[in-house]
N, C-alpha and C positions, 0 to 999 in steps of 0.2 A: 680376627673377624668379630669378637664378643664385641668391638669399641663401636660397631658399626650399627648399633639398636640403643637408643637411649630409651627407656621407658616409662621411666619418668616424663618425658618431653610431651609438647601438645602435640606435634607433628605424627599423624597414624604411623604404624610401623612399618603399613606394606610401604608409604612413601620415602622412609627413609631409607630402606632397603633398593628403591627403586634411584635417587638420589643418589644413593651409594656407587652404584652399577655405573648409572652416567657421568660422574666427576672422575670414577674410574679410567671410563674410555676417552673421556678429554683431555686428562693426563697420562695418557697413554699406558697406563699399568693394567690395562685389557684391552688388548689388539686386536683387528680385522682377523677374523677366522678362529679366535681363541674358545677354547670353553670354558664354559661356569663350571659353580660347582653345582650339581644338581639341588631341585628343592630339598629333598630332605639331609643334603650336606648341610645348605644354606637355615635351614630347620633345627640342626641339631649344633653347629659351631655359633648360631647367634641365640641359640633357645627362644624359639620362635615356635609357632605354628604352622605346618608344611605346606595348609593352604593358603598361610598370610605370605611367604614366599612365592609361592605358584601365583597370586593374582598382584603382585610386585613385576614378576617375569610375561607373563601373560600381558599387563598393561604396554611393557615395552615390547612385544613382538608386535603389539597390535600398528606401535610409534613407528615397528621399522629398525628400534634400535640390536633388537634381537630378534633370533631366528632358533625354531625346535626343528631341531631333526629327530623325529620317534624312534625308539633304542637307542638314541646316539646323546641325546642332552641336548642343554641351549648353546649357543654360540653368539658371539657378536659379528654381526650384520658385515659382508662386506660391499663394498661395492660394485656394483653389475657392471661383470666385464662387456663389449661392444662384441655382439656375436660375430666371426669372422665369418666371412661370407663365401662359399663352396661355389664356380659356377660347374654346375651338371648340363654334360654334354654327350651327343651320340655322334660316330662318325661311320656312318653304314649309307649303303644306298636309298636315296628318297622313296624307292617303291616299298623297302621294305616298313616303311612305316605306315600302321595299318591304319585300317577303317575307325568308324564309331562303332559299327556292332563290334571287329574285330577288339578292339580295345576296350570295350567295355567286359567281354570274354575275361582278358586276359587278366583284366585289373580283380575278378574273380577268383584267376591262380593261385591255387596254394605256393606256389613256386614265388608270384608277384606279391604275394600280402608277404611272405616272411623275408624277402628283399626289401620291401617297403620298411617293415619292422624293423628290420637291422640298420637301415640307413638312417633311421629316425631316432633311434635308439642310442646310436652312433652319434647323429651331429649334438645331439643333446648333451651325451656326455662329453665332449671335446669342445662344447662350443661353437657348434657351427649352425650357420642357416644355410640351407642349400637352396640356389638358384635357378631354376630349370630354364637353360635357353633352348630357345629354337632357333630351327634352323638357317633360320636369315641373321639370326647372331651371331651363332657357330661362324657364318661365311663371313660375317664383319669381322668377326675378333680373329681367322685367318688372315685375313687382310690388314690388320689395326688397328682396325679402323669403329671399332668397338668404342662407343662414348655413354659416358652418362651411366654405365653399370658398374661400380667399382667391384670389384675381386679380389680376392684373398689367394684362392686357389682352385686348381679347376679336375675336374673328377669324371675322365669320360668312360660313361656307365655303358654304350654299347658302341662293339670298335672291329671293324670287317681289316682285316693284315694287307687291301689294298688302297685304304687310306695310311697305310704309314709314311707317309710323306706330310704329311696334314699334320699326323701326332708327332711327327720328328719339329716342324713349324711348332707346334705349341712347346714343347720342351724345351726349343731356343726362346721361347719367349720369357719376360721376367717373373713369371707367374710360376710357381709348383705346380707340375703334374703327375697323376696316378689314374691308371687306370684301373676300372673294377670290373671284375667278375670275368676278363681275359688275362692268358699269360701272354705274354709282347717277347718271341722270342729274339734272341740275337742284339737286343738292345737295352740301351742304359734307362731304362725307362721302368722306374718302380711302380707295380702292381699287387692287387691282395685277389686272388683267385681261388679257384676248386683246380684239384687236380682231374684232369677228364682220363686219364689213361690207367693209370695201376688199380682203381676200382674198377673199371669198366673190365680189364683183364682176370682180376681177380672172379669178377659174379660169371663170367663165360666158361671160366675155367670149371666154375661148380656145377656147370650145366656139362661138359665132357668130361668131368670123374663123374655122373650119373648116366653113364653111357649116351648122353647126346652126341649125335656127329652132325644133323642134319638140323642146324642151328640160324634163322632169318634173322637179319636186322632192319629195324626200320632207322632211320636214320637223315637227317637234311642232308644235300649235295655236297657231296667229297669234293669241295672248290678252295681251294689257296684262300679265298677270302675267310670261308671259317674254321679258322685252325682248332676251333675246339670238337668240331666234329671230326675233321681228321685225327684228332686224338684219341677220340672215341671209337672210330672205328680201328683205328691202329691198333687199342687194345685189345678190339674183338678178333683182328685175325694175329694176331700175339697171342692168344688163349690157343688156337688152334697149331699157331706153329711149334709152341713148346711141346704140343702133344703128339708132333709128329703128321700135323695132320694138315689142310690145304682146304677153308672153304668155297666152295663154288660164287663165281661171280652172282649168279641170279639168286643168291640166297642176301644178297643187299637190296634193300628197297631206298633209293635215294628221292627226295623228295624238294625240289627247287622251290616250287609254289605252294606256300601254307594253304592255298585258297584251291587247288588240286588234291589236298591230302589225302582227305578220304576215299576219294577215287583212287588213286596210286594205291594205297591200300589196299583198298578191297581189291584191285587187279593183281595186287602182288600174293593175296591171300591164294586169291582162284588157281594162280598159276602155279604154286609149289603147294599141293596141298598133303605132298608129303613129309611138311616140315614139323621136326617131332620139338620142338622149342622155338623161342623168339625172345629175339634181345631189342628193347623198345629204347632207342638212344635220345628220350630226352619228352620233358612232360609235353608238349606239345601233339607227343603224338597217341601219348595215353587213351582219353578217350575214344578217339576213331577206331584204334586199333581192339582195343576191348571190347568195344561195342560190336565189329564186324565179327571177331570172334563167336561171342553169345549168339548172332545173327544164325552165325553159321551152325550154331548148336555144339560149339567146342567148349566144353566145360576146363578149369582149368584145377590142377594138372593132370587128373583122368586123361584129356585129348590131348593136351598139348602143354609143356611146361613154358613160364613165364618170365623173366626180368625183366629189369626198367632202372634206366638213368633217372633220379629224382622221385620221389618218394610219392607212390600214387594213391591218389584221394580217394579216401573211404570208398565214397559209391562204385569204384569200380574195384574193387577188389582190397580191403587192409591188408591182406594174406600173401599178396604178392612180392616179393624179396626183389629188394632196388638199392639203389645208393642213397641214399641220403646228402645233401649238399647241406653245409652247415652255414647256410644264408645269414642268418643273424649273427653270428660272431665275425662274418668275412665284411660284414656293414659296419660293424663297431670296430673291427682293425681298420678300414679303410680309413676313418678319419682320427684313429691313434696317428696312425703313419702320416695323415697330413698334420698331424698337431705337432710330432716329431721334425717335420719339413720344413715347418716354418720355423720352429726355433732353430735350425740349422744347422739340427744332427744330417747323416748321410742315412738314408733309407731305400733297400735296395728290393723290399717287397716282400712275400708270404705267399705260399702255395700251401692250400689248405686242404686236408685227406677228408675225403667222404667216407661214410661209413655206411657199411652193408645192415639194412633192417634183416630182422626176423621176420620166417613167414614160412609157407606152403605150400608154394608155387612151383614148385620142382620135383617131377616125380622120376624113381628110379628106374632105369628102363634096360640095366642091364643083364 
């Protein structure tokens, strides 16, 4: 590397240094992707100055011809791959797609920002740009009739088990699919999910070794179409069976209409208001149900201990012990596993374990 600085020469030395770099990569003895040596290698092998190297490499990053990556050194520049293109798709019934106030709510979720996070996070590092069709798309590209939107692979982010005829039709089609954030049971159809059952079992179970028996769930409609709440509540009376024990029907609060919740709530509060815990199955019903509480003047866990699917927002209690869904890593495997798809590995999905926060919210009552 000494040969590569004459100093004697007119030519400044950042430029021959810079000269150096370029005849390099056009003779290919520095490759797409490759590293330098850093400035002060390049500093100390040419007996140079670290700054007259650093504004040698600096000029070329600025050409395009290189690239710094901070802790990592320079590299030569490759060339930008064509982001593959994700179409994102729901296949649930038309009512359940909300309002503007409702949607403006939800795009607030801590549940919806760190899903958002994770899928952005995700198409980023894989390469992908995601597509969000609607739902007059959805019904073309069931048909085929899908034109003018090319696709790479399609990614359906909300999926009720009595469209699976729909998602069975996308799967034969020549396009990759995966579903997120449901498990697809019984089928060949690879998904990256949250486990809804062994956490859910696991936080119940902590509520009767602390002598709860008389234990409410709130919970959406135990319907075939959402098998994640059947999951969910499957593990709340799994907590009780192991214990030998049988909870009462009325101690479920099932909930069809987001836009009734509060109401069902509060009437399901009034009606058992001998329930010495509650198991909240899933953030949507967080604030109503916490709110009607405090209403009620039920301090927690003084009056009544607490759990919650999904990790509940500061305001209404940090203290309260929930599962945790780990959204942002289940965002960035969904689009490993499409990146894996397309190259033409076999990928049969990920079920991902929540984890139980620390907290409070449970008092001993034996």
């Amino acid at each position: 590397m000494h040969g590569i600085i004459d100093k004697n020469a007119p030519e400044p030395i950042y430029l021959q240094l810079k000269n150096w770099v370029e005849d390099s990569i056009r003779v290919r003895k520095l490759l797409p992707g490759q590293r330098l040596p850093s400035e002060n290698e390049f500093s100390r092998r040419c007996g140079i100055h670290r700054n007259t190297a650093r504004n040698a490499l600096l000029r070329l990053e600025v050409e395009g011809v290189l690239r710094s990556i901070p802790g990592s050194g320079w590299f030569v520049s490759q060339p930008e791959k064509r982001l593959r293109r994700a179409g994102m798709l729901k296949l649930q019934d038309p009512e359940l797609r909300l309002s503007a106030s409702q949607r403006q709510a939800v795009s607030q979720s801590d549940v919806y920002i760190r899903i958002k996070q994770g899928l952005n996070d995700g198409a980023a590092m894989y390469g992908f740009e995601m597509v969000r069709l609607s739902a007059e798309e959805v019904a073309l590209l069931l048909q085929g009739e899908l034109q003018n939107l090319p696709l790479d692979a399609l990614v359906v982010t909300e999926f009720q088990s009595k469209y699976l005829e729909q998602l069975r039709k996308l799967k034969a089609s020549n396009l990759p699919v995966i579903v997120f954030n449901r498990q697809v049971f019984g089928e060949d159809i690879p998904c990256v999910c949250i486990d809804q059952y062994h956490g859910t079992r696991d936080l119940v179970t902590r509520l009767i070794q602390n002598g709860h028996r008389r234990i409410g769930c709130i919970t959406m409609a135990l319907d075939a179409s959402w098998r994640y709440a059947l999951e969910r509540h499957r593990g709340y009376a799994d907590a009780f069976a192991a214990a030998g024990l049988t909870p009462e029907r009325k101690w479920t609060c099932q909930i069809r209409d987001i836009s009734w919740c509060r109401r069902k709530i509060r009437d399901f509060l009034r009606n058992n208001p001998d329930l010495t815990a509650l198991f909240i199955a899933g953030d949507t019903f967080h604030k109503s149900a916490l709110e009607l509480l405090r209403k009620q003047g039920k301090s927690i866990p003084e009056d009544i201990s607490v759990v919650a699917f999904d990790r509940v927002n500061s305001e209404y209690g940090e203290h309260i012990i929930a599962l945790n869904q780990p959204f942002e890593e289940m965002g960035r495997r969904i689009f490993q596993a499409l990146d894996r798809m397309l190259a033409g590995q076999s990928v049969t999905g990920e079920v991902l374990l929540p984890a139980i926060t620390h907290g409070n919210s449970i008092r001993n009552i034996q």
